[in-house]
N, C-alpha and C positions, 0 to 999 in steps of 0.2 A: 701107162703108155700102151697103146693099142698093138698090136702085131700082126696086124690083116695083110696079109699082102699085096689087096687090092690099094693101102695106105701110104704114104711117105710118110717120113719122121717113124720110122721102125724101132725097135727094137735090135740091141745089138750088143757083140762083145763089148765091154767097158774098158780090159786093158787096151786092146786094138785101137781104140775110140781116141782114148789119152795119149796113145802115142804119134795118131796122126793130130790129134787138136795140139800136142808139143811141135809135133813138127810147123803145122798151121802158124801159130806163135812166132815160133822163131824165125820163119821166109817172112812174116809180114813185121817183125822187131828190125829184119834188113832194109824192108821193102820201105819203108817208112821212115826212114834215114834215123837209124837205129831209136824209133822212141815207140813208147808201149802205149796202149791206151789211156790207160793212168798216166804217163808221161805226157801225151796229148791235150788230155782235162788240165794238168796242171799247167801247162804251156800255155792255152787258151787264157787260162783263170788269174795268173800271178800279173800283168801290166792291167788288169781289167778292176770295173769295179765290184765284179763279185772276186775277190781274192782271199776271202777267209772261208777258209776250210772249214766244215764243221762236223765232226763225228755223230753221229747218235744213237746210241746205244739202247735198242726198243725190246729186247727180251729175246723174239723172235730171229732176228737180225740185226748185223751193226750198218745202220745207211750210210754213206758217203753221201755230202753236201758242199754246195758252195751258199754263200750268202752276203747279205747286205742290211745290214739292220740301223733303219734309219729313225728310229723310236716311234712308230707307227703303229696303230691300231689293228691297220689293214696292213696282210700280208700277202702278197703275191708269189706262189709256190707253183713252181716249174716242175715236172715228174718224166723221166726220161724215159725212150721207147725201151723197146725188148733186146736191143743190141744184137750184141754178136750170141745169140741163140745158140745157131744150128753153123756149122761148115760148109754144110751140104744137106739134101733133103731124108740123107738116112745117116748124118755125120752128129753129133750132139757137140757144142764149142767147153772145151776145161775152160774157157771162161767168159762172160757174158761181157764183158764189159764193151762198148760201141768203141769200134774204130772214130765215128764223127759223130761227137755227141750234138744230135740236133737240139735235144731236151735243152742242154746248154747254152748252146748258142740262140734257142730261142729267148735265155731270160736274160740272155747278155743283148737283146734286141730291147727290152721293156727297160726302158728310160722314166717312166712314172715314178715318183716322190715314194711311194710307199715302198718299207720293207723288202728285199725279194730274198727267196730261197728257193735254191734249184736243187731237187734230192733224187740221186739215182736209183736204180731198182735194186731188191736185194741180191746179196752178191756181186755186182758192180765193183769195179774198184776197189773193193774188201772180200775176199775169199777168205772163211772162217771155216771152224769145223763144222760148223752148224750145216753149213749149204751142202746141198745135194744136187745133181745137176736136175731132178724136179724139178726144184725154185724156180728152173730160167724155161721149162718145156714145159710139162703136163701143169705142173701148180701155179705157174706164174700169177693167175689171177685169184689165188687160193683167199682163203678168210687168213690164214695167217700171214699173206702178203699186207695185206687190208690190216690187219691188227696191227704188222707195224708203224707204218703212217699212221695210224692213230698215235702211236705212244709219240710217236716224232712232232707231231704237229703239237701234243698237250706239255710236249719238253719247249718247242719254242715257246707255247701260249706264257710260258711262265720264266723264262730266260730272255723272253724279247719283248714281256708286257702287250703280248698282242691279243688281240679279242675274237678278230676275224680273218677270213681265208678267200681268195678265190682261185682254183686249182686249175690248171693249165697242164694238159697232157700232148704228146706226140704219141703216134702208134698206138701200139698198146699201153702208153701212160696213160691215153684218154682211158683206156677202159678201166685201168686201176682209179682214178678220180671220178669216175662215173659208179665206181663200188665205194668209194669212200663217204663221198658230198651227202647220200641220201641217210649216212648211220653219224651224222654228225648235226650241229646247229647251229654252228659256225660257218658252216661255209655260204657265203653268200650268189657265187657262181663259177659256173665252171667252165674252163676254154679250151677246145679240143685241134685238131693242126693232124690230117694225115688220118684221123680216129679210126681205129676195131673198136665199132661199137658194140659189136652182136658176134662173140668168139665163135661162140656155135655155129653158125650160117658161114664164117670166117674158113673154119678148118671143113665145114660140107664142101665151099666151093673148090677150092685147092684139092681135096681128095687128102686133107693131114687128117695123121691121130688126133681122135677127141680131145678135148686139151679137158681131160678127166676128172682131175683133183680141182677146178677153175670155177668159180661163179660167174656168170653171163650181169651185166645192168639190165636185161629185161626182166630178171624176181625182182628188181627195186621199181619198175616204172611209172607205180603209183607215187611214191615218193618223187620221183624226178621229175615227174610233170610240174612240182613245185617249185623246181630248182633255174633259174634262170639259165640258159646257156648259151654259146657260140659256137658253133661248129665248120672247120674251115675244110672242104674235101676238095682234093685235085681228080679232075674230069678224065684224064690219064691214068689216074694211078690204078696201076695194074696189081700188084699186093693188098691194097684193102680196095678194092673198085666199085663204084656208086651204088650196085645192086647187092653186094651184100648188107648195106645198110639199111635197105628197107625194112628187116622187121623190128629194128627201132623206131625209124621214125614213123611206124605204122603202130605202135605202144606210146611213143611221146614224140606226138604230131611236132612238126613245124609249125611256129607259132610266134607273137610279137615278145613272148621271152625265150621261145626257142630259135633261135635262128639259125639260119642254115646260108655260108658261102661257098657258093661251087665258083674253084679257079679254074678256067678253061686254062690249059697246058702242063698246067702241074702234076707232078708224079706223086710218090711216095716221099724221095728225095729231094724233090726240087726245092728253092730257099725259099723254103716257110719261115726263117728269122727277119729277113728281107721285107717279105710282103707283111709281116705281121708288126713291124716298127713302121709301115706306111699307115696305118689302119689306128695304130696311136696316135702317130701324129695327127689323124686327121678325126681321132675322139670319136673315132666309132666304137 
């Protein structure tokens, strides 16, 4: 983690840190009519038809999942943003898990017949000893973020009889599924909503710490040019906004299997579940 002063996302005490991210915790455990993030996911998930939980235990990390396993070849896997990160731009969060998991709510949108599995980031809703608060800042987009989703997706390939994948990310999910799709051959495409394509260009334009320990999808570009994809960006969104995306799709052009939707008014936040069960329905 960088410590330039010219940077946000600093460098800082770690007791100090914990005690204000407890404090943080606990006004928002009031503010939220006493339920926790994980209280939230599971609230969403128990009347829904993603309602089975499912652990998965990949070495690196234990993932938190929901799913829906309809004995389907094709599986449709959801991967959630970066969550609750940061407090503040010099605050690090005790725990990542998202206040609104958009990741989720997007897979509780996809009504399609096949399979679905919606898998949160590591440390998400499972804080272990393993996690370090790296995992959610500097490494997020690490090879051993990436190695978990592999072990995860080869535990369903073989508890769910599935063969193939097309991965679906928000935020920074798109960029963990844009690291994953090109070291795999199963995946048949990928569907992005909000996407950091390009971290590096990402943390130049904000002025954050290098996200250091992090692989970029542009060392895979030659691979991805192969990989069919969607990409859905809000013309608004002021956290990842249309121009730091250019040095992706100046590596892996816009093209009749890459496509590219730009929503005029959409933010970062705005309902990407909403607009993205319209776009089913209508089999785009």
């Amino acid at each position: 983690m960088s410590a330039k002063n010219s940077k946000r996302h600093l460098s800082f005490d770690k007791e100090g840190a914990a005690r204000c991210a407890a404090l943080f915790m606990l006004s928002a455990f009031f503010l939220t009519g006493c339920q926790t993030p994980k209280g939230h996911l599971e609230e969403l998930a128990k009347n829904s038809s993603l309602n089975q939980t499912i652990i998965l235990e990949t070495g690196p990390f234990t993932l938190h999942g929901q799913g829906k396993n309809q004995n389907t070849s094709h599986v449709n896997v959801y991967i959630e943003g970066d969550g609750q990160a940061w407090l503040d731009p010099w605050t690090i969060s005790a725990d990542p898990s998202p206040p609104d998991p958009m990741g989720f709510r997007l897979a509780l949108a996809d009504m399609r017949p096949d399979s679905i599995l919606y898998l949160a980031r590591p440390c998400q809703y499972i804080m272990d000893k393993r996690c370090t608060a790296l995992d959610w800042t500097s490494d997020r987009f690490s090879q051993k973020a990436v190695d978990a989703y592999h072990h995860a997706f080869d535990q369903i390939k073989r508890t769910w009889n599935a063969k193939t994948f097309t991965l679906h990310g928000y935020s920074g999910g798109a960029t963990l599924a844009l690291l994953i799709a090109p070291q795999r051959q199963d995946v048949t495409s990928v569907v992005t909503f909000a996407p950091l394509l390009d971290p590096v260009q990402w943390a130049n334009y904000h002025h954050y710490s290098s996200l250091s320990g992090s692989l970029s999808p542009l060392s895979q570009a030659t691979r991805l040019n192969q990989i069919p994809q969607s990409h859905f960006i809000g013309l608004e969104d002021q956290q990842v906004p249309f121009c730091v995306l250019a040095p992706y799709f100046a590596a892996v052009p816009e093209s009749g299997t890459n496509l590219v939707y730009k929503i005029a008014g959409f933010t970062h936040h705005s309902d990407w579940p909403t607009l993205w069960k319209s776009y089913i329905v209508k089999g785009k």
